[in-house]
C-alpha positions in Angstrom: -142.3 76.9 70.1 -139.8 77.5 67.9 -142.2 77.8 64.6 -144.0 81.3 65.6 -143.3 83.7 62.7 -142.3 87.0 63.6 -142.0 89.3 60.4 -139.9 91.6 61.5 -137.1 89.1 63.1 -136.7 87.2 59.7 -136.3 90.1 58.2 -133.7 91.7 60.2 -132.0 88.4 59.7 -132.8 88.1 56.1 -130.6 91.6 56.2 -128.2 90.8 58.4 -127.2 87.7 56.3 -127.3 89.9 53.8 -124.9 92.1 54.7 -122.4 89.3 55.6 -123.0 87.8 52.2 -122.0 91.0 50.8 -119.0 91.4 53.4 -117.7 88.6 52.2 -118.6 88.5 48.8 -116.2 92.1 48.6 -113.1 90.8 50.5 -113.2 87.5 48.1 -113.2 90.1 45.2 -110.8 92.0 46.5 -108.0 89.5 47.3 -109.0 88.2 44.0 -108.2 91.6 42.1 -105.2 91.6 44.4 -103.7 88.3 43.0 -105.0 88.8 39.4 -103.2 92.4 39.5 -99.9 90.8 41.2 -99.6 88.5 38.7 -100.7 90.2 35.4 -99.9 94.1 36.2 -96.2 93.4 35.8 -96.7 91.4 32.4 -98.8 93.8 30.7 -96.8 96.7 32.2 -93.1 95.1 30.6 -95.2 94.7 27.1 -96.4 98.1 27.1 -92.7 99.6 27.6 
């Protein structure tokens, strides 16, 4: 019962998983660029001066 295709539903999840994917794909970048600027920001920012 379980095996009828519907289109339109695998779609809509195809772009709702999608859309997480992205979700979370942003918040790992930005806690990444968050601990990459903590850590080198300071460095770069004491050799410049």
């Amino acid at each position: 019962m379980c095996i009828q295709i519907n289109p339109f539903r695998t779609e809509t999840h195809f772009y709702h998983d999608f859309l997480i994917f992205i979700y979370l794909f942003i918040c790992m970048v930005k806690r990444l660029m968050a601990r990459i600027f903590t850590i080198l920001i300071p460095t770069q920012v004491s050799e410049a001066v």
